[in-house]
N, C-alpha and C positions, 0 to 999 in steps of 0.2 A: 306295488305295495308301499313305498317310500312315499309316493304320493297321497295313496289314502292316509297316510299316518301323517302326513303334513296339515291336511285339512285340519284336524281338532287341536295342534299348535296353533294354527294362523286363528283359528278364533278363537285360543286359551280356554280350552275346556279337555278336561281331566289331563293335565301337563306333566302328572309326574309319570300315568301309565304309558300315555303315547310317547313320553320323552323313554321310558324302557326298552319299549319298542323297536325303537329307533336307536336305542345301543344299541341292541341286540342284534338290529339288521346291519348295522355298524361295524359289529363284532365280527360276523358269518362272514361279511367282505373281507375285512381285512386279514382272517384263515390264510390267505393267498401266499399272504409273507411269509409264513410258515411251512405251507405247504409245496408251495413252489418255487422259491425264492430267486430261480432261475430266469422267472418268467416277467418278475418285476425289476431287474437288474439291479438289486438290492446291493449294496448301498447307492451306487449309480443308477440312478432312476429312468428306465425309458418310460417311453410312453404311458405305457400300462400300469406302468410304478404310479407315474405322476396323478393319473387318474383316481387310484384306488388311496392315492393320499388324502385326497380330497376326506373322505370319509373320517380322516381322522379331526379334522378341522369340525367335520358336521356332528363327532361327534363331542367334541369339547363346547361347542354352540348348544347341545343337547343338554350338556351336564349343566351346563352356565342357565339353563331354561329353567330345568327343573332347580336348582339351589336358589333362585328368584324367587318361584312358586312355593318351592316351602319356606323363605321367610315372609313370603305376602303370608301365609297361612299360618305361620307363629305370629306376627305383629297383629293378624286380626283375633287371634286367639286371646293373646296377652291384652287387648283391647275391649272386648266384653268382658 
């Protein structure tokens, strides 16, 4: 799924919905911390921690996508 939602990032077409997306699959991962906190040796990170940190990374990458795209789309607005 992460993958099909990569595609219309990599060729910037409609970036703020698939950047959603992509929170939101973001989101559903990172549940884990929550839910199991045992299993990602929280605050001690094993492996499984380390893995599922990633996501937060990809997800601050995501937010940083879309805050580009909506000032590409005010400055072309503010420009006609």
């Amino acid at each position: 799924m992460v993958i099909l939602a990569a595609i219309p990032l990599i060729a910037g077409v409609w970036l703020r919905y698939v950047g959603l997306l992509c929170l939101v699959l973001c989101t559903g991962t990172l549940t884990i911390f929550v839910i199991a906190p045992a299993v990602t040796g929280f605050p001690v990170f094993t492996l499984y921690g380390e893995f599922l940190l990633k996501d937060v990374l990809l997800a601050a990458a995501t937010m940083s996508i879309i805050a580009m795209d909506a000032a590409k789309q005010a400055h072309n607005n503010e420009s006609s």
